[in-house]
C-alpha positions in Angstrom: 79.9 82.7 102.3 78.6 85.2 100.7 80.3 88.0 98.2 81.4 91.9 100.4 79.4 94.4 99.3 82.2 96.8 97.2 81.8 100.1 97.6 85.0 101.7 95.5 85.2 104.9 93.8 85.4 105.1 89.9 88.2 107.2 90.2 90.0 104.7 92.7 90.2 102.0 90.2 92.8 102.0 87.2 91.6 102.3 83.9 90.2 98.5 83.1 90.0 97.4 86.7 86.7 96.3 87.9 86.0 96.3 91.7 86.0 92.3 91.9 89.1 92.2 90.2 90.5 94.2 92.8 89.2 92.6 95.5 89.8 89.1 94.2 94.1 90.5 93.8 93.5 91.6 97.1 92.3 88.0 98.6 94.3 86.1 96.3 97.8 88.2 98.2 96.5 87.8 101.5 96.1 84.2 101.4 99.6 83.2 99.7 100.8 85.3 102.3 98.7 83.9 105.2 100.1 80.1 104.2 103.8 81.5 103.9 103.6 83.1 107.2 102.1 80.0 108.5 105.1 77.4 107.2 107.2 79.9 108.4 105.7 80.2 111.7 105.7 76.1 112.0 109.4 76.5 111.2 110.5 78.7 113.5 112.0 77.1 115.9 109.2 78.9 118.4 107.3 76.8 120.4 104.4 79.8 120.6 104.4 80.7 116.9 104.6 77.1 116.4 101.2 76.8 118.3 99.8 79.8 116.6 100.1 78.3 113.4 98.6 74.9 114.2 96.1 76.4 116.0 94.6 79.1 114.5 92.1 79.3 111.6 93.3 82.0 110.1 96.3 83.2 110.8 95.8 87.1 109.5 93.5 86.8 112.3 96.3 86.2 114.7 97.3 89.4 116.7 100.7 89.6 118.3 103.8 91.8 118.0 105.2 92.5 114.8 108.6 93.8 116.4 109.0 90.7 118.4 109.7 88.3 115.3 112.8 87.5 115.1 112.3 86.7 111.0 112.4 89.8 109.2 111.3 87.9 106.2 107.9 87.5 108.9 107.6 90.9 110.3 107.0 92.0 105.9 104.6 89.7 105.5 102.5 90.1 108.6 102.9 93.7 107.9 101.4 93.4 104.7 99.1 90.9 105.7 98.0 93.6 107.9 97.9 96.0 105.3 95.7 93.8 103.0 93.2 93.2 105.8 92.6 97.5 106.5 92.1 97.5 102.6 89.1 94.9 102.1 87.8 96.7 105.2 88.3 100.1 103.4 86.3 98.3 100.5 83.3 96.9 102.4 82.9 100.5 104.3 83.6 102.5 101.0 86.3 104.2 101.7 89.0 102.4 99.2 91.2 104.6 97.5 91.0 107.0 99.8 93.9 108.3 102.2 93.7 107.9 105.3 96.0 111.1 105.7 94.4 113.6 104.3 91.1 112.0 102.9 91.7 112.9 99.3 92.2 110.1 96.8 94.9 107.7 96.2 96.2 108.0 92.4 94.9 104.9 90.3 98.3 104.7 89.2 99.6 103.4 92.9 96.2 101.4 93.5 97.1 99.0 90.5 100.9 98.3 91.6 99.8 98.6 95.1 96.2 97.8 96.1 96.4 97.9 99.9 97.7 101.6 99.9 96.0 103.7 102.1 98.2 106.4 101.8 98.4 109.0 98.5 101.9 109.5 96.9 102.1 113.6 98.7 101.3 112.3 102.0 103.4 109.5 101.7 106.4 111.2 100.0 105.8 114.0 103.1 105.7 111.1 105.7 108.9 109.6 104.5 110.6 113.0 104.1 109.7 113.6 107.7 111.4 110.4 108.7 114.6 111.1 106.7 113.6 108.2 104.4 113.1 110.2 101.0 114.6 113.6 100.0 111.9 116.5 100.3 110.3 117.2 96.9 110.6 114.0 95.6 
């Protein structure tokens, strides 16, 4: 198979990061959590998650409701599987570290504790406030 063209913004990377680093974090996370969801899934006690995980190749792959897992511990990592797949699409279309808000770009400083961000610390801060989540301002 061969390597995904990266297409990353200096600015996008923290100081010291190089764009195969990121993207070999990136793959590295999404497959512990792809073989974690999967013994979870074969654990369940759910004959159809059960089958999922026998069945499919890979399951990030797998499409199916997130609110319907009973397993919270699940519904995180499926979310951030999901999460981890829209950034190494972000990276082979060149648009990592860029929000997806407001199109401006995502501090560095988030990118290195959180690589599959898509959001930048204003919009997100303004998105939570908006939820009641965080205080305004913050």
């Amino acid at each position: 198979m061969s390597e995904p063209a990266l297409h990353v913004a200096p600015a996008a990377l923290a100081p010291g990061m190089a764009a195969q680093v990121l993207l070999a974090r990136l793959q590295s996370r999404r497959d512990l959590l792809a073989e974690s969801l999967r013994q979870r899934m074969l654990s369940s006690g759910q004959p159809a998650l059960e089958c999922l995980a026998r069945e499919e190749a890979q399951i990030c792959s797998c499409v199916f409701d997130v609110g319907a897992l009973r397993d919270s511990a699940m519904r995180r990592e499926v979310s951030e599987l999901r999460d981890i797949e829209r950034a190494l699409q972000r990276l082979e279309e060149g648009r990592y570290g860029r929000c997806v808000q407001c199109g401006g770009p995502i501090e560095p400083e988030r990118l290195a504790q959180r690589p599959e961000a898509d959001w930048c610390q204003v919009c997100k801060h303004a998105f939570e406030a908006r939820r009641g989540l965080a205080p305004a301002g913050v």
